[in-house]
Backbone as CSV, one residue per row, in Angstrom:
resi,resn,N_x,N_y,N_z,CA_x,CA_y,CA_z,C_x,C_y,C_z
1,UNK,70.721,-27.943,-63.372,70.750,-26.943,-62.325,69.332,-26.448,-62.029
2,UNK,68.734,-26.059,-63.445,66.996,-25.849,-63.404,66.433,-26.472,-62.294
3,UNK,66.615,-27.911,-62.711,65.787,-29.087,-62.020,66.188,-28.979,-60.355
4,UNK,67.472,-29.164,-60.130,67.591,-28.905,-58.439,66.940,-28.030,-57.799
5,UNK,67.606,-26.644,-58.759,66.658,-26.149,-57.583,65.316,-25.492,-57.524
6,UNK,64.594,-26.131,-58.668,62.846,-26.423,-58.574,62.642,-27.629,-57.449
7,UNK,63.508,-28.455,-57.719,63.065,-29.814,-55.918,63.873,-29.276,-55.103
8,UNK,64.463,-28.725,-55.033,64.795,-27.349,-53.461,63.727,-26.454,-53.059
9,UNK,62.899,-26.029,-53.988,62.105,-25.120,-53.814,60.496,-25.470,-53.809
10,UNK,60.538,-26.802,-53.790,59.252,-27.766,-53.319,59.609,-28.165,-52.238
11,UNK,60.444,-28.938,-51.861,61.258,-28.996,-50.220,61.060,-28.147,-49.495
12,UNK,61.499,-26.625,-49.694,61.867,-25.941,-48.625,60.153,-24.734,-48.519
13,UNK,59.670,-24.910,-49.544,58.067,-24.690,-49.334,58.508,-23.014,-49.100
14,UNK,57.319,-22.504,-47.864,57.702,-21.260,-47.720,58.404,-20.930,-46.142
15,UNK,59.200,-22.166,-45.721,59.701,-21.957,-44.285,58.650,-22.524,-43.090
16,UNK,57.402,-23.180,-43.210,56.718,-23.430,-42.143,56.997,-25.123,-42.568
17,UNK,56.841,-25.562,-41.302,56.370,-27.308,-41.429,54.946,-27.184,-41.386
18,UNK,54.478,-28.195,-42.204,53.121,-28.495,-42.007,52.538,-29.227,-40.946
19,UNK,53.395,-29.887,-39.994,53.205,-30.957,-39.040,52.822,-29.729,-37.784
20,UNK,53.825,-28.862,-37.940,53.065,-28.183,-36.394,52.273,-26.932,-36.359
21,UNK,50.724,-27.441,-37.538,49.897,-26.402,-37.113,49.113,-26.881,-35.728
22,UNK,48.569,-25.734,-35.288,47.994,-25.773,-34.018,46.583,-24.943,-33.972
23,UNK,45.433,-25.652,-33.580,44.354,-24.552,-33.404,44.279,-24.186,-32.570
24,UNK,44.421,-22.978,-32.459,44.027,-21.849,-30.877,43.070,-21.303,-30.582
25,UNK,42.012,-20.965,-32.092,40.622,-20.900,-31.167,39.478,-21.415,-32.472
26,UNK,38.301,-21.281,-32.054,37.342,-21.739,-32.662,37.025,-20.635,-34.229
27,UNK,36.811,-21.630,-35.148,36.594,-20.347,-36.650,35.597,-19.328,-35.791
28,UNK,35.651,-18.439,-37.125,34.272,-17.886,-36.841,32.760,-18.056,-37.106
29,UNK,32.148,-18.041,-36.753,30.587,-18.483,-37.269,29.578,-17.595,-36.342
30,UNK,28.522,-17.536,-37.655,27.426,-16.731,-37.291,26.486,-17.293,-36.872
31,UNK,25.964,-17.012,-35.630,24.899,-17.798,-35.292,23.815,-17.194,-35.380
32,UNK,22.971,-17.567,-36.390,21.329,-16.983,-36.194,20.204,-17.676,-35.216
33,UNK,19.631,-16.836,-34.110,18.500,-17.260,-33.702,17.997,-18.528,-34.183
34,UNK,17.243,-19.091,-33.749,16.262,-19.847,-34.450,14.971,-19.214,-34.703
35,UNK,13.866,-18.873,-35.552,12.631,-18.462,-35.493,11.577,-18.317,-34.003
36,UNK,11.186,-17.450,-34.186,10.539,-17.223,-32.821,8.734,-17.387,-33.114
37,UNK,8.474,-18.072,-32.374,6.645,-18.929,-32.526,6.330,-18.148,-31.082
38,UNK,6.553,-16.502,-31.201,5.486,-15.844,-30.339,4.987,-14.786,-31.186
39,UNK,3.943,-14.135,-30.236,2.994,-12.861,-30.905,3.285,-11.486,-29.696
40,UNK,2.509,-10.462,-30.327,3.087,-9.014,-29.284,1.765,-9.283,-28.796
41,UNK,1.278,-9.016,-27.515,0.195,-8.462,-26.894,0.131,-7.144,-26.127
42,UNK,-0.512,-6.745,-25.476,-0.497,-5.884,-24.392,-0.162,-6.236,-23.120
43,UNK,0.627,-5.521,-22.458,0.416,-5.546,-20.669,0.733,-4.609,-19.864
44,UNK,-0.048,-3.877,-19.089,-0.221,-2.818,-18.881,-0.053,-1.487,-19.979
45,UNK,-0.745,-1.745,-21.397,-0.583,-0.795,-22.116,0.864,-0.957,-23.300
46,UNK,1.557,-1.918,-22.660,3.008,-2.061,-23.387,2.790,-3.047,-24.078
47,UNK,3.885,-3.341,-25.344,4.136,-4.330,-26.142,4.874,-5.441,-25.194
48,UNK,4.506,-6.677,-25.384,5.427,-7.636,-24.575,5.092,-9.137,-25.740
49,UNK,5.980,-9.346,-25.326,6.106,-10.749,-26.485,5.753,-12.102,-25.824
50,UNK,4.837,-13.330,-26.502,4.402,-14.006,-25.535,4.763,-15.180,-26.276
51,UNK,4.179,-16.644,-26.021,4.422,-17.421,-26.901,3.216,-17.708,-27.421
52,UNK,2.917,-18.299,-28.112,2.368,-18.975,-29.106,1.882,-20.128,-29.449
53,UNK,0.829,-20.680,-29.380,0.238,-22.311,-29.920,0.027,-22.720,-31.172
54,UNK,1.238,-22.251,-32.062,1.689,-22.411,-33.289,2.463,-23.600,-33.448
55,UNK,2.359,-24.421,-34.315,2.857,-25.847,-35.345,3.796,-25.204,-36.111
56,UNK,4.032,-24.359,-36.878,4.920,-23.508,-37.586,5.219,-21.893,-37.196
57,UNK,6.344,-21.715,-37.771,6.674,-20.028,-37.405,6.873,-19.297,-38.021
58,UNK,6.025,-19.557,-39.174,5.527,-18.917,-40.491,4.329,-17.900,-40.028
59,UNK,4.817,-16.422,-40.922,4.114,-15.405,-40.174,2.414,-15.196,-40.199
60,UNK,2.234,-16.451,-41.419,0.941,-16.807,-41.202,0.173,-17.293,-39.903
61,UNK,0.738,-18.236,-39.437,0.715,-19.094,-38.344,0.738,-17.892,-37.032
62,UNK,1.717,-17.131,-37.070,1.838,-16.508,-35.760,0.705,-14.683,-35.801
63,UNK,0.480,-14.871,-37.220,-0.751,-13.697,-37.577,-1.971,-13.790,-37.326
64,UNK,-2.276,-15.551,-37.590,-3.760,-15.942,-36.824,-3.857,-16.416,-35.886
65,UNK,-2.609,-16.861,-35.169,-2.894,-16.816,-34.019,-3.171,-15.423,-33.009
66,UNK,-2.470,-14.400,-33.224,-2.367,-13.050,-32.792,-3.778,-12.395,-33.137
67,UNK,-4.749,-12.820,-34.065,-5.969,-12.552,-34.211,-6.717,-13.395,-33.628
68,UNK,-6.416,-14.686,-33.385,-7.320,-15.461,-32.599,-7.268,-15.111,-31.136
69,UNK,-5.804,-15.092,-30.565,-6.103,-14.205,-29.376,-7.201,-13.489,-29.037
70,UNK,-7.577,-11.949,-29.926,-8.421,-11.378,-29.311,-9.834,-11.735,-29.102
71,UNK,-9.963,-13.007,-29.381,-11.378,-13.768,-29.003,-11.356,-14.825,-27.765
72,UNK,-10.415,-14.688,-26.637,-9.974,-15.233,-25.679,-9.867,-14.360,-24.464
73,UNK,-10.262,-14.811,-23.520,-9.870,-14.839,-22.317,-8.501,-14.186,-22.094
74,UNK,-7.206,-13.238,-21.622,-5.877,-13.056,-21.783,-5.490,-12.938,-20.306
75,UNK,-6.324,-12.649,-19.671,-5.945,-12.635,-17.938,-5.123,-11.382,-17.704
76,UNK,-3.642,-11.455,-17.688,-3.461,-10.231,-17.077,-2.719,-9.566,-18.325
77,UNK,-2.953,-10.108,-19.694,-2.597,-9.698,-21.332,-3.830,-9.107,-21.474
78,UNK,-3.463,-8.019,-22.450,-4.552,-7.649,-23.496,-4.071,-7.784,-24.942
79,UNK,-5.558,-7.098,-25.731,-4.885,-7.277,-27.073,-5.971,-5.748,-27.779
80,UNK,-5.212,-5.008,-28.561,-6.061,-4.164,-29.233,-6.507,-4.661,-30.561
81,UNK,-6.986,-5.492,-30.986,-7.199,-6.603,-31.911,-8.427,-6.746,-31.726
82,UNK,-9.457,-6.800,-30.038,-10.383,-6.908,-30.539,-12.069,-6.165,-31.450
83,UNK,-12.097,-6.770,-32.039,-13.197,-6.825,-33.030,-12.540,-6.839,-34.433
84,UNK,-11.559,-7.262,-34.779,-10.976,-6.986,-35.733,-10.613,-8.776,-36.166
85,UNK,-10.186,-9.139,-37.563,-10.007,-10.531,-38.180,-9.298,-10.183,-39.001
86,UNK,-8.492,-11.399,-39.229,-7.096,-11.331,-40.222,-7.905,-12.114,-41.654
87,UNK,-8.193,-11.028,-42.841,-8.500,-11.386,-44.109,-7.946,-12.435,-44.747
88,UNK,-6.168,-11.647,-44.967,-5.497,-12.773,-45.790,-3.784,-12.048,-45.108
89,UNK,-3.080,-12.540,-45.728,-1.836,-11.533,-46.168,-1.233,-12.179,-47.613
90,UNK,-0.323,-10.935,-47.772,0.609,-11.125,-49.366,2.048,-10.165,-49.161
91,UNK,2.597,-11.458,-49.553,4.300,-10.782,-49.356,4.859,-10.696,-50.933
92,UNK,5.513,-9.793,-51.366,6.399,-9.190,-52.285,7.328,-8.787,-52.040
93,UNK,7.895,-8.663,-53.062,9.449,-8.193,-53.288,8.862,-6.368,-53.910
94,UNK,9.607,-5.479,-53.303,9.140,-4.122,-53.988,9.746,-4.147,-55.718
95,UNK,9.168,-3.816,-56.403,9.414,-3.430,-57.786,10.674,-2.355,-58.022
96,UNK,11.402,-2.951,-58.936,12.616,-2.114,-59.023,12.401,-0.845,-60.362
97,UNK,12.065,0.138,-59.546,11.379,1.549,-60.340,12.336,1.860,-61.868
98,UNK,11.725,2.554,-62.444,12.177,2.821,-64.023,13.548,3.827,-63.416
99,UNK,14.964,4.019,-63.838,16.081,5.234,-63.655,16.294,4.886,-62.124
100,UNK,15.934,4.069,-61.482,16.004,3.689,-60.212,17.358,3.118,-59.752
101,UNK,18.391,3.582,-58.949,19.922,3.312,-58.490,19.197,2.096,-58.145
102,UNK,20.423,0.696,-58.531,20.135,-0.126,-57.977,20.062,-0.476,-56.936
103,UNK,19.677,-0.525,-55.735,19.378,-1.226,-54.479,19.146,-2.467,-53.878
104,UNK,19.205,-2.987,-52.646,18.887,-4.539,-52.732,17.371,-4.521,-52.580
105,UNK,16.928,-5.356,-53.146,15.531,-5.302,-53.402,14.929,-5.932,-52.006
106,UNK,13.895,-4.878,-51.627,13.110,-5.385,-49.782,11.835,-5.996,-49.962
107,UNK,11.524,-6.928,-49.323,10.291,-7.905,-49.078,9.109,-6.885,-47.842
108,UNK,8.134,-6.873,-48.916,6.663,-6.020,-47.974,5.701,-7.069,-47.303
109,UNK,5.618,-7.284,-46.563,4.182,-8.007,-46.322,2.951,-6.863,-46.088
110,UNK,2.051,-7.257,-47.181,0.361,-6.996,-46.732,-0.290,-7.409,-46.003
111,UNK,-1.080,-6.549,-45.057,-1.900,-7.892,-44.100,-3.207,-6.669,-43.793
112,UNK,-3.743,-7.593,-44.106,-5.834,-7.299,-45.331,-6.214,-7.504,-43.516
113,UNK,-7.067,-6.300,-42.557,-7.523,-6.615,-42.109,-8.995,-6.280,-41.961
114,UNK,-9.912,-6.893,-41.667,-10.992,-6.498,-41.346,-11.917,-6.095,-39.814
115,UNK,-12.911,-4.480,-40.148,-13.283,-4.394,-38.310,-13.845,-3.264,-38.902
116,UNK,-15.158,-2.298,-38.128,-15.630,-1.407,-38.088,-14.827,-0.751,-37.545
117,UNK,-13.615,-0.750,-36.304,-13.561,0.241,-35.607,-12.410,1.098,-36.200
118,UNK,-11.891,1.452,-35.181,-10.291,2.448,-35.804,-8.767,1.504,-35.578
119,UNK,-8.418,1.236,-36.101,-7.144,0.419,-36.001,-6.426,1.380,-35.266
120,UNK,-6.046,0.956,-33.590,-4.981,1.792,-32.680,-3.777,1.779,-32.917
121,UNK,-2.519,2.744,-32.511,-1.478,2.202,-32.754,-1.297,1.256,-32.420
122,UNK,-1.767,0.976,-31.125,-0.855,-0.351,-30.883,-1.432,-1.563,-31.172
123,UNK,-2.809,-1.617,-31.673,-3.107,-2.855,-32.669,-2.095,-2.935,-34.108
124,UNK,-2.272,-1.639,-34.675,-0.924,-1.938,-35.643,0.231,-2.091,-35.327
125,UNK,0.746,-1.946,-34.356,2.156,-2.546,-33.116,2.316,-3.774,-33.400
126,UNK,1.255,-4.163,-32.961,1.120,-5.799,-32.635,1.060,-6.699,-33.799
127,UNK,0.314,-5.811,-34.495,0.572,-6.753,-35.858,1.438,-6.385,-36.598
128,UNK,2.567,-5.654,-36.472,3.639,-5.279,-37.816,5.433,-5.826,-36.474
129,UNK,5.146,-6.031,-35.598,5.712,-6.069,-34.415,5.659,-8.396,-34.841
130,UNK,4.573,-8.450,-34.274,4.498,-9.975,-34.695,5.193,-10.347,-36.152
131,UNK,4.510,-10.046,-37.091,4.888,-9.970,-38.386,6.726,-9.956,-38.960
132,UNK,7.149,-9.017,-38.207,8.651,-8.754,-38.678,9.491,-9.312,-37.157
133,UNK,9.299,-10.132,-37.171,10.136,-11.292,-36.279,10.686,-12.092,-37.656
134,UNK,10.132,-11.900,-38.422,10.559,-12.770,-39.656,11.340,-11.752,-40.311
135,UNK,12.616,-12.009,-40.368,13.718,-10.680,-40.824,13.773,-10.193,-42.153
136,UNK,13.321,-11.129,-42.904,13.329,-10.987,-44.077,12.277,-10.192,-44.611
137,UNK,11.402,-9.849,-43.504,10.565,-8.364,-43.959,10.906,-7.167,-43.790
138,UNK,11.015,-6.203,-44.518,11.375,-5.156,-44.478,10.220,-3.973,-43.615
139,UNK,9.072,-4.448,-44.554,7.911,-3.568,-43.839,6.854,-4.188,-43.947
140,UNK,6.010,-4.054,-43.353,4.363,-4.317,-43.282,3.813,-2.758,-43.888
141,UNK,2.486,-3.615,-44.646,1.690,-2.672,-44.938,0.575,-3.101,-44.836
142,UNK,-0.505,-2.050,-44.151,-1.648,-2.493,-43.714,-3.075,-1.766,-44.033
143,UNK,-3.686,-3.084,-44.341,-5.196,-2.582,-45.495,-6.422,-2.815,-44.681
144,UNK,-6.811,-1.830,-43.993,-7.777,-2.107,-43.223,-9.261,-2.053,-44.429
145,UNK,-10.035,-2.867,-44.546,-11.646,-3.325,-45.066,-12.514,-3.216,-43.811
146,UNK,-13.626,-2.756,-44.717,-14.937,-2.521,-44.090,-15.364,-3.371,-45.402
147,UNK,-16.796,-3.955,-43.736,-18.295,-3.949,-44.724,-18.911,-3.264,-45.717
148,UNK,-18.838,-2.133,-45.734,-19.659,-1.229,-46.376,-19.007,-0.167,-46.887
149,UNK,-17.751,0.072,-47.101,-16.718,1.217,-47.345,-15.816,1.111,-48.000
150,UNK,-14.983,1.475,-48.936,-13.784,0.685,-49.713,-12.688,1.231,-48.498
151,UNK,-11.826,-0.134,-48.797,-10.382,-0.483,-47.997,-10.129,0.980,-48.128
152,UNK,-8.920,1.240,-46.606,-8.393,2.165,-46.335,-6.778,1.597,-46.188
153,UNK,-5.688,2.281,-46.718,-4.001,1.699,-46.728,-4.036,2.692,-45.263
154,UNK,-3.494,2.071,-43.956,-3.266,2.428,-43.025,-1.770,3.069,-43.191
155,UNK,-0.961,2.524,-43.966,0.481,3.122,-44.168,1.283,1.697,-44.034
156,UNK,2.817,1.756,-44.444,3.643,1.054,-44.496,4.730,1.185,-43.039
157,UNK,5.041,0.444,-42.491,5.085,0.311,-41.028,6.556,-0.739,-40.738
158,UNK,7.522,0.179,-39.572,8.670,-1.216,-39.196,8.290,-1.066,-37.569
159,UNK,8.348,-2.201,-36.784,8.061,-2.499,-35.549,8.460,-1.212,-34.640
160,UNK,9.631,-0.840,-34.774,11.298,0.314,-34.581,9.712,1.455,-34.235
161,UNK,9.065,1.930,-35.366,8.516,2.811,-35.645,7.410,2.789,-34.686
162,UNK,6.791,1.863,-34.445,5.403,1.727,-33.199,5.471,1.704,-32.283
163,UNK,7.002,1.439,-31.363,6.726,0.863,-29.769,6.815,1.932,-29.241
């Protein structure tokens, strides 16, 4: 008796046939962007996003280019960049503090620049603006060097915050 009706109850499943499923719409899926191989400039005073003569879209790549800009010609672009050169940069993970609630741990990029003059907002726009096109940064932080003066930390910076 066991046995029947355990193969009754493989038979009769849970009431659906398997023959008439039907798809009605597409799964779901997330589509991410693809990486973006532009830089911020100026135009008329505003941030505007341009493209780029970048091989990669690594924020290296789109950081020296955005500094090489300001040694160009821009026509009806500007850039508050010039007199200023991109040192280096360095990305980290922030340090997870001593009694510290755990949190998800955020990625900083540094970016070392060098220039006599005053870093404007919107040169730091442009470079924390370029920079965090790459999502996986949380913030920029920016180390302006002199010739003759020890580095100054301009502050820690999200794009949101400059325009």
């Amino acid at each position: 008796m066991a046995l029947v009706l355990a193969a009754w109850l493989a038979v009769a499943g849970c009431g659906i046939s398997p023959n008439a499923v039907e798809e009605r719409t597409r799964p779901p899926v997330i589509q991410v962007p693809p990486p973006s191989k532009t830089i911020f400039l100026l135009k008329d005073g505003e941030l505007t996003r341009e493209p780029a003569d970048v091989e990669s879209d690594a924020v290296e790549s789109l950081l020296t280019a955005l500094f090489a800009a300001s040694t160009q010609p821009l026509g009806q672009l500007d850039t508050a960049l010039r007199g200023f050169t991109l040192e280096r940069i360095e990305d980290s993970l922030n340090p997870v503090q001593r009694d510290e609630v755990q949190l998800p741990r955020t990625s900083t990029l540094t970016v070392y620049v060098r220039g006599e003059g005053t870093l404007s907002r919107p040169a730091m726009a442009q470079i924390v603006c370029t920079a965090q096109q790459d999502a996986a940064l949380e913030q920029v932080k920016i180390i302006h060097t002199y010739r003759n003066r020890p580095p100054k930390t301009e502050g820690r910076f999200i794009c949101g915050d400059l325009k």
